[in-house]
N, C-alpha and C positions, 0 to 999 in steps of 0.2 A: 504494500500500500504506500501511498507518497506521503510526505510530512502533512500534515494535520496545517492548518495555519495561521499558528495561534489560536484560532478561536479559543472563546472560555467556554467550559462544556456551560452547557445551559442548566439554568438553576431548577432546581427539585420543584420551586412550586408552579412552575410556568405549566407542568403537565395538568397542573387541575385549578385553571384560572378560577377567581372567586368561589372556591367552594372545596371541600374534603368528603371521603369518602370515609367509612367504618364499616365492618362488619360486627353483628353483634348477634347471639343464639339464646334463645330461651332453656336450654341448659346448660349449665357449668358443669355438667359430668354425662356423657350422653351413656345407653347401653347398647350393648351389638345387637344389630338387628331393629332397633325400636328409630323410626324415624322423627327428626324433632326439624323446627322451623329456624330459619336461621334470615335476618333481614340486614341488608343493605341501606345504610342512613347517607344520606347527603344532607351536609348542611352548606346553606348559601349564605353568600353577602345578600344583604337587604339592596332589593330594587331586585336583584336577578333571582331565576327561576330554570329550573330542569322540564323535561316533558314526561307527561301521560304515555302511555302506550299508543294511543291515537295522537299524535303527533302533527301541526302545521306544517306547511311547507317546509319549513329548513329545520324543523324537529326531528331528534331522531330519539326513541324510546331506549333508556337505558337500557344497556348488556353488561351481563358478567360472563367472563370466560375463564368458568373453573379449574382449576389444577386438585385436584384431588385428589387422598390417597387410593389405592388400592382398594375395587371391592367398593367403593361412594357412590352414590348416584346423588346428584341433583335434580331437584324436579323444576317446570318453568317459573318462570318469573310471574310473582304475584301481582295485583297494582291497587293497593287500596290508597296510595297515596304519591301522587309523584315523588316527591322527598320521602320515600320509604319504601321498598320495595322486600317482601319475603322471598324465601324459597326453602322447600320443604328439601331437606337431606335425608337420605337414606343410608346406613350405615351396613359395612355387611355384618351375618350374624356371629361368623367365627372370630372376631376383633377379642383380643387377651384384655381383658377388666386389666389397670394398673399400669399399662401403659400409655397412653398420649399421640392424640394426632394434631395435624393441621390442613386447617380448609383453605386453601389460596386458593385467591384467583385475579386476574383483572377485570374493573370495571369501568364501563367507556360512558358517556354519558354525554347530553349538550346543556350548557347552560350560556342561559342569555336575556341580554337586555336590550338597547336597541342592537347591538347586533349578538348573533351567535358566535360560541367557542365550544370547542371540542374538550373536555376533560377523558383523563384517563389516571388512573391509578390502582396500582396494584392492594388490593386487600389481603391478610390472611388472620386467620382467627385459630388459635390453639386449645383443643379442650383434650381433658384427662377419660381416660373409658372406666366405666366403673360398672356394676352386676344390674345395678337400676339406677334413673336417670333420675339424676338431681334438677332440680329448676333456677334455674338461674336467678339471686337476689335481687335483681334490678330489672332484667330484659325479660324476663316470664309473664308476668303478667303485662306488659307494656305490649308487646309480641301477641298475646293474646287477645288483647285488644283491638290491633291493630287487625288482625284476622278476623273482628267480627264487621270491621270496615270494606272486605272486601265485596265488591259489589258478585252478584250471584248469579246473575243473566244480563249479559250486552247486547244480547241479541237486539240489531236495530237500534241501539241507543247510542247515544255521544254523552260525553264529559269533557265539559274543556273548562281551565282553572285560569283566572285571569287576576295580576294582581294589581292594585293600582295603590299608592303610597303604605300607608299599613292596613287598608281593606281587600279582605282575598276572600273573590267570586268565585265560584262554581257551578256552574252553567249544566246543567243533565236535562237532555233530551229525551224525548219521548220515554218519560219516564214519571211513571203516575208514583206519590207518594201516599204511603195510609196516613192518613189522621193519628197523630204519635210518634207516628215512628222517626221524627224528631225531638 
């Protein structure tokens, strides 16, 4: 290869302009076999914004590209919230109680304000195997929460999230509410 020339390598936070990614699991100790929910949080600068799965023209719907151990599966990407996204992991059954894995992956995502940006950043989340699954102190019930948010039939419907200084719209189409269920 030829000499590099000078450039300075590019700084760590340019890969995910105005915003960070985390991984976070609703257990601290999963068991073999038993699958648990694991969700992807973005958080933004104020004024900007990630996309829905249904996405505007220059939106593109958050991806993860998992790296996982052996025996993992991931399930698809949930959408109860633009800034939050699940995904059910499946673990395999023969995993040893007492040893420790790790969920990597990369997540790509677009955020933006008048204009868009491409973030990417690599996530990974480390949990310990144990005989039965512990719930995680913080992210269990928040997780669980969060999953009774997910909408349950799109068929035909839209959502689009619009936000305008600190009031944030949510616009859902054809989509009749019961009485309460607000």
């Amino acid at each position: 290869g030829g000499m590099l020339l000078g450039a300075p390598p590019a700084a760590a936070e340019d890969s995910r302009p105005h915003s960070d990614a985390s991984l976070v699991s609703e257990v601290a100790q999963l068991a073999p076999g038993q699958p648990f929910t694991v969700a992807l949080r973005l958080t933004m600068e104020p004024k900007w914004h990630s996309y829905w799965l249904n996405p505007g023209d220059s939106g593109l719907p958050t991806v993860i590209n998992w790296r996982l151990p052996d025996g993992f599966e991931a399930g698809p990407i949930q959408w109860p919230y633009p800034e939050q996204v699940p995904v059910e992991v499946t673990p395999p059954a023969d995993l040893a109680p007492g040893t420790s894995i790790t969920l990597a992956g990369t997540a790509d995502w677009r955020i933006c304000e008048q204009v868009c940006l491409t973030a990417t950043q690599d996530v990974a989340l480390s949990l310990s195997v144990a005989g039965a699954a512990t719930p995680d102190p913080v992210w269990a019930s928040r997780i669980a929460e969060t999953r009774t948010k997910l909408p349950h039939d799109l068929d035909g419907r839209t959502a689009t999230a619009s936000r305008s200084g600190d009031t944030f719209a949510l616009v859902l189409g054809g989509l009749e509410m019961e009485a309460g269920a607000l």
